[in-house]
Structures are given as C-alpha cells and as structure tokens.
TIMI-2910 file (N, C-alpha, C, CB; in pm, 1 decimal, decimal comma, always signed):
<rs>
+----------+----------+----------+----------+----------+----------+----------+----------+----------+----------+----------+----------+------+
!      n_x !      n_y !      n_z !     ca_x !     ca_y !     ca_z !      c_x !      c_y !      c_z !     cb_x !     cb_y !     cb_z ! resn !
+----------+----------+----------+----------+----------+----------+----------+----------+----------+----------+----------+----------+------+
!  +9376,3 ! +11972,6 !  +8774,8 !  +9272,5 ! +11897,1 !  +8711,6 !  +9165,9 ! +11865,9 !  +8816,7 !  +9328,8 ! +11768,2 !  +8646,9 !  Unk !
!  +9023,9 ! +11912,1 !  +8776,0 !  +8921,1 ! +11854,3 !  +8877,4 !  +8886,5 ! +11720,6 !  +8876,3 !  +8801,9 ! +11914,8 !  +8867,3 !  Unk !
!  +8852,3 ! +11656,8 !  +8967,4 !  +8753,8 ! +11470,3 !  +8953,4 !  +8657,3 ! +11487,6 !  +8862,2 !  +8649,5 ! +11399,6 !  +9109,4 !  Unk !
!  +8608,7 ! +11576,2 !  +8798,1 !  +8500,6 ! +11590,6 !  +8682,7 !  +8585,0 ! +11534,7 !  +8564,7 !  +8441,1 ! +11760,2 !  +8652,9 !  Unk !
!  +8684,0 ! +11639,5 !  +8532,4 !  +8789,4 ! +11603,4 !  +8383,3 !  +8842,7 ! +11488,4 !  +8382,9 !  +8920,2 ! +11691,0 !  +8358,2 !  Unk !
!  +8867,2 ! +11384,1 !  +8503,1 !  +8937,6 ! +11267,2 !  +8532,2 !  +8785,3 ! +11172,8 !  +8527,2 !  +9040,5 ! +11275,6 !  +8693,8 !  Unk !
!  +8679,8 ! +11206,7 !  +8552,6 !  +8593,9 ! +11111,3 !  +8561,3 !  +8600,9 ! +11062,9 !  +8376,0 !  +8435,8 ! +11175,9 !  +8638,3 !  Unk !
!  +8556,5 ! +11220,3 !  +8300,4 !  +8512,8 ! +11182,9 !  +8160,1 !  +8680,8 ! +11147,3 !  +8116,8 !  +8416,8 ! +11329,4 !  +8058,1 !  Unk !
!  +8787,5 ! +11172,4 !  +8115,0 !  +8850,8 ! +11117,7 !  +8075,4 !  +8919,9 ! +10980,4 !  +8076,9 !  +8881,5 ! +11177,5 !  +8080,7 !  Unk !
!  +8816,8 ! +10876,0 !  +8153,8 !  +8851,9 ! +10765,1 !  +8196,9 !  +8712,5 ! +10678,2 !  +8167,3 !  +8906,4 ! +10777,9 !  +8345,2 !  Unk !
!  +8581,5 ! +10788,0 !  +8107,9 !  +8433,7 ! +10733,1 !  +8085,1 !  +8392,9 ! +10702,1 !  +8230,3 !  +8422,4 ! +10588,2 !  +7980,0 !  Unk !
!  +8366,3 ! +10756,2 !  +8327,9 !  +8363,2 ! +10681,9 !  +8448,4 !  +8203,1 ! +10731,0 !  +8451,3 !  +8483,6 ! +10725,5 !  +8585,5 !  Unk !
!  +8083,6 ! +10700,9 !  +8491,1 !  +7965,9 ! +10774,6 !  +8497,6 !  +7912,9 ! +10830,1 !  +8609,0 !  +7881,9 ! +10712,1 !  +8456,4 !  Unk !
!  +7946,4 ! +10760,0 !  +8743,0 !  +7914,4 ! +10748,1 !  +8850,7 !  +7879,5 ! +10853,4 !  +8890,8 !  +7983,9 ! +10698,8 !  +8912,3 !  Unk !
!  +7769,5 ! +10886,7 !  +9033,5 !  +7705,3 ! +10997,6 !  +9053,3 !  +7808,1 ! +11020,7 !  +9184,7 !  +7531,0 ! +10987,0 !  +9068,5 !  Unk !
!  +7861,1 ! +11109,1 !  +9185,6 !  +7948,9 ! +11179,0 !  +9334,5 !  +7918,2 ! +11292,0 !  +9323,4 !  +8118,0 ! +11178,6 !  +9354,7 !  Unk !
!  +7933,4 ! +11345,1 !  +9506,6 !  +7899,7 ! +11508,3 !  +9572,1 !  +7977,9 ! +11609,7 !  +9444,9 !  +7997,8 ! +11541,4 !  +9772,5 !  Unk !
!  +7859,7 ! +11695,2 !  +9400,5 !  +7932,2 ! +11801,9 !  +9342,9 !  +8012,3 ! +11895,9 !  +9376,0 !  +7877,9 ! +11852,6 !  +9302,4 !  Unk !
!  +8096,6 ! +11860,6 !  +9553,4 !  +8186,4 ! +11907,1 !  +9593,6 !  +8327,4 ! +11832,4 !  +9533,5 !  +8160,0 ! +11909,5 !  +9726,3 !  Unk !
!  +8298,2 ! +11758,4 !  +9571,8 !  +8415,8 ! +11587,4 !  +9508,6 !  +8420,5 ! +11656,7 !  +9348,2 !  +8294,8 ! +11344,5 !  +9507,2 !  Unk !
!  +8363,2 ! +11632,9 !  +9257,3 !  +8389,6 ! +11642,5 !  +9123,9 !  +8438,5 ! +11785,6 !  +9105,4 !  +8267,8 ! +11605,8 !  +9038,7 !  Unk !
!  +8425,5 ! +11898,7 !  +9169,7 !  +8514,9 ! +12023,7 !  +9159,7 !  +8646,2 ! +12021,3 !  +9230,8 !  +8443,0 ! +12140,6 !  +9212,5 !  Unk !
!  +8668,7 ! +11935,8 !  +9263,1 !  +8824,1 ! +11917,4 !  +9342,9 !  +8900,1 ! +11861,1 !  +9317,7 !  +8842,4 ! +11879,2 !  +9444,7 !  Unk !
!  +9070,4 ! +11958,6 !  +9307,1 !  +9146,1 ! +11920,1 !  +9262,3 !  +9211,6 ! +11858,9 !  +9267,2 !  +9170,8 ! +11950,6 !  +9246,5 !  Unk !
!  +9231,7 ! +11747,4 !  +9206,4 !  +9386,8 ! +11594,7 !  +9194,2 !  +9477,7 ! +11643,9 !  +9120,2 !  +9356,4 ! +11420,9 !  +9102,0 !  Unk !
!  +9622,1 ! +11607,1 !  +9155,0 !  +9722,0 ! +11553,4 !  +9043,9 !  +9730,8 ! +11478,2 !  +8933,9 !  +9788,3 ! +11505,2 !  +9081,4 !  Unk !
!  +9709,5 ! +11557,2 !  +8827,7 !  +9675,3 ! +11520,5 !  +8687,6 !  +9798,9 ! +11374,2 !  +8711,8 !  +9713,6 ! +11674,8 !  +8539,4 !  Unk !
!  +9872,7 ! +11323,4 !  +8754,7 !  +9933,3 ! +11238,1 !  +8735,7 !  +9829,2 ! +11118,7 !  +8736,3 ! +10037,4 ! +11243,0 !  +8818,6 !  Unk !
!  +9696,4 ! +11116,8 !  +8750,9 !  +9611,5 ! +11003,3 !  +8747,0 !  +9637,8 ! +10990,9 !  +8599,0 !  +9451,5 ! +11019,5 !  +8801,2 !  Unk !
!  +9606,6 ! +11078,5 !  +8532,9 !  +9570,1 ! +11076,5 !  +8403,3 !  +9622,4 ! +10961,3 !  +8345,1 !  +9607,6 ! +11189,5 !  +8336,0 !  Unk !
!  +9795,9 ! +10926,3 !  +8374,0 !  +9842,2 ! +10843,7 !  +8285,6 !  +9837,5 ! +10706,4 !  +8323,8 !  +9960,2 ! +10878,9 !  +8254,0 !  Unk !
!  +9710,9 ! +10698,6 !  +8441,6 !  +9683,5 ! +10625,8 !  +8535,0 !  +9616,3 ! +10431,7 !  +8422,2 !  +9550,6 ! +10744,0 !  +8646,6 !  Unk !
!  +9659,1 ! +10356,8 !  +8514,4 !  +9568,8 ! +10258,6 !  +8500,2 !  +9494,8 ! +10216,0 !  +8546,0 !  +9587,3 ! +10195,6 !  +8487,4 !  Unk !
!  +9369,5 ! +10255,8 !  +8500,4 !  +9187,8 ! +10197,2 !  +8566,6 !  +9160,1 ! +10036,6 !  +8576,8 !  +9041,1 ! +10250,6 !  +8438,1 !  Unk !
!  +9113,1 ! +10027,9 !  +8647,5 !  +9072,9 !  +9873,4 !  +8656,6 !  +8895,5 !  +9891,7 !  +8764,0 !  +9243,7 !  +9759,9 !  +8767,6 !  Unk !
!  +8857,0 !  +9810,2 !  +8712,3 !  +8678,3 !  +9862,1 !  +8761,1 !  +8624,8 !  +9696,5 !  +8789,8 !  +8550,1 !  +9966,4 !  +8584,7 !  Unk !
!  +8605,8 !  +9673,0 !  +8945,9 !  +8518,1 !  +9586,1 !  +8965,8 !  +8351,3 !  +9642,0 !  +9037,6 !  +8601,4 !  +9489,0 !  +9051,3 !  Unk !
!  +8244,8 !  +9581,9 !  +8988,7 !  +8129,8 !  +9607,0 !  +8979,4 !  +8151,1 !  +9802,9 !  +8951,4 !  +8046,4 !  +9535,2 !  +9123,7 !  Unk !
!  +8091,4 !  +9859,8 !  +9060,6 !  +8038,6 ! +10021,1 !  +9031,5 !  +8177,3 ! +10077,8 !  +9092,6 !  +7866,6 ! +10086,7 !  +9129,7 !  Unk !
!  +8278,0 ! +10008,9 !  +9161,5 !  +8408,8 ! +10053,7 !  +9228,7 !  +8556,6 ! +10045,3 !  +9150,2 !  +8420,3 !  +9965,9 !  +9354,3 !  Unk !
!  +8591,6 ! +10150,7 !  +9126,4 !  +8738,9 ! +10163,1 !  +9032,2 !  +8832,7 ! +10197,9 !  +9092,1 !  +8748,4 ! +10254,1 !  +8923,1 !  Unk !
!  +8939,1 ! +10164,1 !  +9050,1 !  +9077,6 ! +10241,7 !  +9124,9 !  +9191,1 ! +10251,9 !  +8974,0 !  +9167,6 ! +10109,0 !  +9292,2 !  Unk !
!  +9252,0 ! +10391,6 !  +8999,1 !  +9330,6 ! +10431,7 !  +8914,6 !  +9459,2 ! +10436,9 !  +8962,7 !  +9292,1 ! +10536,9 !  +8868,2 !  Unk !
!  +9568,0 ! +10345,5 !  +8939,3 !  +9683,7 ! +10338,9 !  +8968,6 !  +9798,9 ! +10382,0 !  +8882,1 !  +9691,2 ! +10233,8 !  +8998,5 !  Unk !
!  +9911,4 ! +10485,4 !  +8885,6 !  +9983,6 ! +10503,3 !  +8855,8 ! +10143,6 ! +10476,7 !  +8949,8 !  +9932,8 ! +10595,2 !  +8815,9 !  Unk !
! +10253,5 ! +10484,9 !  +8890,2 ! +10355,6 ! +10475,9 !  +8939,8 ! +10473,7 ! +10584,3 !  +8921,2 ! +10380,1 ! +10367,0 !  +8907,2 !  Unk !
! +10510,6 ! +10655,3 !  +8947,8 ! +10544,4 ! +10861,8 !  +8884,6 ! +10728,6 ! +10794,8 !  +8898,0 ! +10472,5 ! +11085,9 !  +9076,3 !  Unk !
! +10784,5 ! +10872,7 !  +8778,7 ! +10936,2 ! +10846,0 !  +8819,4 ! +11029,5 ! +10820,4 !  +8964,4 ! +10988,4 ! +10950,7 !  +8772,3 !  Unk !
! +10952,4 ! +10890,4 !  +9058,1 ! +11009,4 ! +10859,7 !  +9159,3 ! +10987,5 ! +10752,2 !  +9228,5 ! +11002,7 ! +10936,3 !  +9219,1 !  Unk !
! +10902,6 ! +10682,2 !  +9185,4 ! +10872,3 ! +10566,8 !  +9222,7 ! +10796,6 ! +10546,4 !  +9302,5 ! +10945,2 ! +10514,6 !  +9248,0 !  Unk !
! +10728,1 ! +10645,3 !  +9339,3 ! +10567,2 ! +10616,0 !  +9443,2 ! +10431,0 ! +10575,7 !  +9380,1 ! +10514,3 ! +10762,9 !  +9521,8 !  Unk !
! +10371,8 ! +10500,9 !  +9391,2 ! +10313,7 ! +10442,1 !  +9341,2 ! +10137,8 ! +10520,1 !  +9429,4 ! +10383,3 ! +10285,4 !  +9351,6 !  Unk !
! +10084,6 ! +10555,8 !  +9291,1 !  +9933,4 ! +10659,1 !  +9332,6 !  +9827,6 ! +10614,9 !  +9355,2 !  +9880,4 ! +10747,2 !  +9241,2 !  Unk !
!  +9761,0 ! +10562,1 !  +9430,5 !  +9578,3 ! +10512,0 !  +9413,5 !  +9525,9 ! +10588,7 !  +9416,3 !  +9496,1 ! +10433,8 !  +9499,2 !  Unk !
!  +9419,0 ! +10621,5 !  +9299,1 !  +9276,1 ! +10648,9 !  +9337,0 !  +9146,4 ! +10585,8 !  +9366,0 !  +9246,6 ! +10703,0 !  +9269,6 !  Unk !
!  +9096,6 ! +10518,0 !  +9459,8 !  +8974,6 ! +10480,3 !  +9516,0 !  +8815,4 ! +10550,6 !  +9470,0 !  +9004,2 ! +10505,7 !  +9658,0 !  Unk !
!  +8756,0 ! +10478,1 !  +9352,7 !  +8662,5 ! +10596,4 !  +9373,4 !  +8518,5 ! +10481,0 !  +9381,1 !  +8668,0 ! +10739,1 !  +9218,8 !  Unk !
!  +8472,3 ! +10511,5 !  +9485,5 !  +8347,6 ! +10372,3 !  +9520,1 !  +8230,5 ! +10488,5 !  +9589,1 !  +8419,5 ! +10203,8 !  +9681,9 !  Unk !
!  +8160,6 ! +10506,4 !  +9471,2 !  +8011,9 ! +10573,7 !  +9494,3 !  +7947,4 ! +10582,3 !  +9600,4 !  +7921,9 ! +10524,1 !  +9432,3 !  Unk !
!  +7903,3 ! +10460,9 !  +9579,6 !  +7848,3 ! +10415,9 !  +9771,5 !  +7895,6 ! +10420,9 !  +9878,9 !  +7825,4 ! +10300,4 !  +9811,7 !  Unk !
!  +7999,9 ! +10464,0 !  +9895,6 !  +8074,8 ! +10416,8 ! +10038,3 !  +8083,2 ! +10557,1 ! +10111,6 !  +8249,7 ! +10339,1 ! +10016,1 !  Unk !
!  +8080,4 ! +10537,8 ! +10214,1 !  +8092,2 ! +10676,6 ! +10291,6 !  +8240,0 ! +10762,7 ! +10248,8 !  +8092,5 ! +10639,4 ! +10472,2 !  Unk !
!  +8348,7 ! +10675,7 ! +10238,1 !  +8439,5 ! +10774,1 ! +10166,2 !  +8456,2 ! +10746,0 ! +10010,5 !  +8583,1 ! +10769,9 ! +10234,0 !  Unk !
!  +8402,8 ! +10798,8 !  +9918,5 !  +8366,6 ! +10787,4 !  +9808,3 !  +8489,0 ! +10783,3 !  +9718,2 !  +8276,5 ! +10880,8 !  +9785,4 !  Unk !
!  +8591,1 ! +10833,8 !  +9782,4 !  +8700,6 ! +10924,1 !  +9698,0 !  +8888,5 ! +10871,2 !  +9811,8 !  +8627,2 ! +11169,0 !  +9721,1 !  Unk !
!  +8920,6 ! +10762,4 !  +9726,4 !  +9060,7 ! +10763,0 !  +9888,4 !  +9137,4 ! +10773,8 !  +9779,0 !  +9109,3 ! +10595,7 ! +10031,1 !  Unk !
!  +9264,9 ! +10837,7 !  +9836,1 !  +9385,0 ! +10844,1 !  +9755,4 !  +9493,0 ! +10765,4 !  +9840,8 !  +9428,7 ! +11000,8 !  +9722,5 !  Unk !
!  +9545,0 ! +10669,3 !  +9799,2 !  +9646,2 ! +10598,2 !  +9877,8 !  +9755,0 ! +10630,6 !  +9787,9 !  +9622,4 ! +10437,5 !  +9906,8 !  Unk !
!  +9901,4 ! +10688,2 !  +9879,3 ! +10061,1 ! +10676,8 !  +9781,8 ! +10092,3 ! +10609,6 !  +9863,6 ! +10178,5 ! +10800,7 !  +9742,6 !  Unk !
! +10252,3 ! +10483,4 !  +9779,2 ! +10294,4 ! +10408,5 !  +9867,2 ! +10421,4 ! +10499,1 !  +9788,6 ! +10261,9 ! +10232,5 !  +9882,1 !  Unk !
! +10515,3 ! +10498,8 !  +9938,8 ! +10690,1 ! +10559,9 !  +9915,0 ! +10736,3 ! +10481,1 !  +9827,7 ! +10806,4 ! +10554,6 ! +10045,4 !  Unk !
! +10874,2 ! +10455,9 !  +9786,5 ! +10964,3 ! +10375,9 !  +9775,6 ! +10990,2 ! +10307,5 !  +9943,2 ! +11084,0 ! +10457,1 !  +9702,5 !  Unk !
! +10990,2 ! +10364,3 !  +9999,2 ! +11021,6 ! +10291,4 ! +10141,9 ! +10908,4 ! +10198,6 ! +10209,6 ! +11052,2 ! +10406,7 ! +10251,3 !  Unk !
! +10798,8 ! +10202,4 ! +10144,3 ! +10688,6 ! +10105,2 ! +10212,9 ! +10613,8 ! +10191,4 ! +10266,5 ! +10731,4 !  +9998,8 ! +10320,6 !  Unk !
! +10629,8 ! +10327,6 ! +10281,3 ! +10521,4 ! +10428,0 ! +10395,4 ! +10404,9 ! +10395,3 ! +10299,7 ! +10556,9 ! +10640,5 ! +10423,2 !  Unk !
! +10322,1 ! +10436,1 ! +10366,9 ! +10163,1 ! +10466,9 ! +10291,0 ! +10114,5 ! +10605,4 ! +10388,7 ! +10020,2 ! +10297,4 ! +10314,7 !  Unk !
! +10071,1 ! +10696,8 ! +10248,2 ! +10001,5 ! +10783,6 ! +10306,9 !  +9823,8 ! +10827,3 ! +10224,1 ! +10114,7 ! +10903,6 ! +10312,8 !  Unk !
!  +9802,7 ! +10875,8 ! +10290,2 !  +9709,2 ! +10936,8 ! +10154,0 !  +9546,0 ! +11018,2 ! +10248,5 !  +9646,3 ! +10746,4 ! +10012,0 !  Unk !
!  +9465,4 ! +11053,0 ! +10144,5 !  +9357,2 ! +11110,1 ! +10213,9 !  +9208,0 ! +11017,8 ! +10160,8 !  +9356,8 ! +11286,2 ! +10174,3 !  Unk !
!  +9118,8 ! +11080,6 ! +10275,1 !  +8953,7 ! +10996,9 ! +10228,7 !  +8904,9 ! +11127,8 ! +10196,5 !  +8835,1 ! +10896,3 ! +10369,5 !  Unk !
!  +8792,2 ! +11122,1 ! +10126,2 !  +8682,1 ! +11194,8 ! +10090,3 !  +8590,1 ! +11201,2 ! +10118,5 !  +8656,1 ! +11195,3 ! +10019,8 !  Unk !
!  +8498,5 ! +11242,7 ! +10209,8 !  +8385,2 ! +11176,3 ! +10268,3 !  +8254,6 ! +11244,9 ! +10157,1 !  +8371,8 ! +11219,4 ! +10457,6 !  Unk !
!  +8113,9 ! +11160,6 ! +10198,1 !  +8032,8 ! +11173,4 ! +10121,3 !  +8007,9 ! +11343,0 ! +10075,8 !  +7927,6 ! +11099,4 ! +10180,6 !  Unk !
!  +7990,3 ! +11411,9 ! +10212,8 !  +7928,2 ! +11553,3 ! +10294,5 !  +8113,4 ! +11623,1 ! +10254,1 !  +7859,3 ! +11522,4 ! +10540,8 !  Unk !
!  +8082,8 ! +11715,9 ! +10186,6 !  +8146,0 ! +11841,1 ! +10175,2 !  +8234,3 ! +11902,9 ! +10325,1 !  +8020,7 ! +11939,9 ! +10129,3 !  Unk !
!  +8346,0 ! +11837,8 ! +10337,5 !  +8468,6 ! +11893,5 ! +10424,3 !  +8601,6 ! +11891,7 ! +10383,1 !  +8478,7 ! +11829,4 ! +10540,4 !  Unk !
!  +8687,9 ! +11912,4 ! +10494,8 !  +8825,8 ! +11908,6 ! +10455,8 !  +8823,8 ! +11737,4 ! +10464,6 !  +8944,4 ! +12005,6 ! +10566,5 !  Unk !
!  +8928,7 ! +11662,8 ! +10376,4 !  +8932,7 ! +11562,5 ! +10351,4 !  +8996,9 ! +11513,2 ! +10491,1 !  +8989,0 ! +11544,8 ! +10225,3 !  Unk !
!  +9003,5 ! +11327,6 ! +10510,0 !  +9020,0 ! +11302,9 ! +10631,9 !  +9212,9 ! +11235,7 ! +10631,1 !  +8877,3 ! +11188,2 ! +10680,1 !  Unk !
!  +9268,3 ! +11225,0 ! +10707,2 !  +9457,3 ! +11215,3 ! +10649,7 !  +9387,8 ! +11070,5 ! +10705,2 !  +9654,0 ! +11325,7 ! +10750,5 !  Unk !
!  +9492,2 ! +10987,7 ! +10607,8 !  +9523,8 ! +10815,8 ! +10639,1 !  +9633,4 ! +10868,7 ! +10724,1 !  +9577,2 ! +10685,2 ! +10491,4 !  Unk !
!  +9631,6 ! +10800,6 ! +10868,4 !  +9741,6 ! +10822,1 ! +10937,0 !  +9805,3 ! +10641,0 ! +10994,0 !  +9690,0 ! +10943,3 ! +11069,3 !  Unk !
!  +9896,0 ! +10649,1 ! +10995,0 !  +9909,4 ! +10513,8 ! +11081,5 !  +9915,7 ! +10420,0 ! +11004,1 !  +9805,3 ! +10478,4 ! +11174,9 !  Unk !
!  +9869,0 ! +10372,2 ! +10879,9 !  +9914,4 ! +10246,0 ! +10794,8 !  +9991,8 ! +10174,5 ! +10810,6 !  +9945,4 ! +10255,5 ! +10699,9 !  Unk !
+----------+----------+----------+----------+----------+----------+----------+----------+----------+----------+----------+----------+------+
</rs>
C-alpha cells in the first residue's frame, strides 16, 4: 500500500513530497487508529503480536513521515522520512 491510498483512506489532505506519497507502508495502518491534533496526525495500531505501530505524519516538519514500533519488550524502533527524496533515516538508540 502507498502513503497516497492511506492518506485518502483516512481523508487526510495534507500536501507531502510526491516521493513520500508513492512509498510503500504496511497496510497494517489501515486498521489503524487516527487521532489528529491541529495539521499533525498519528495512526496507531497494535498487530497480534503485540507491537504496537506509529505513524507520524506532520507536514511541516523536516521529517514529515516517522514510523515508530514498540516490541512487546519495550524496544522502540522505527524510521524518519525526510522532506527531500532519500533513503529513510533508522531511529537508532531509543
């Protein structure tokens, strides 16, 4: 699933890099729960195994796009998105 099909399937309007909106997530957002303060949303799900998914998606911000998973064990991992078209950046160290 691209960030385009997840944007309209959640009504989201926001303007992001037309690199970002062709790139692919784990449709597991889908069954996600949105919650939206001012122009900044995050889509949280929790998958049988019990890791729990963020999606970060805040227009303005230099990383427009973060995905945070938390383990069952407390790890946190996940990636940023930056504004400019690259390989995404790893959350290391949390």
């Amino acid at each position: 699933m691209i960030l385009k099909d997840l944007l309209n399937h959640f009504e989201i309007t926001e303007n992001l890099p037309d690199y970002l909106l062709n790139h692919t997530f784990n449709e597991v957002f889908l069954d996600g729960k949105l919650t939206k303060s001012h122009n900044n949303y995050e889509i949280a799900v929790t998958t049988r195994q019990n890791v729990t998914h963020h999606m970060f998606i805040k227009p303005d911000e230099e990383f427009p796009v973060i995905i945070l998973s938390e383990l069952p064990n407390g790890s946190l991992n996940g990636m940023k998105f930056p504004q400019n078209e690259h390989i995404g950046i790893p959350i290391n160290g949390l």
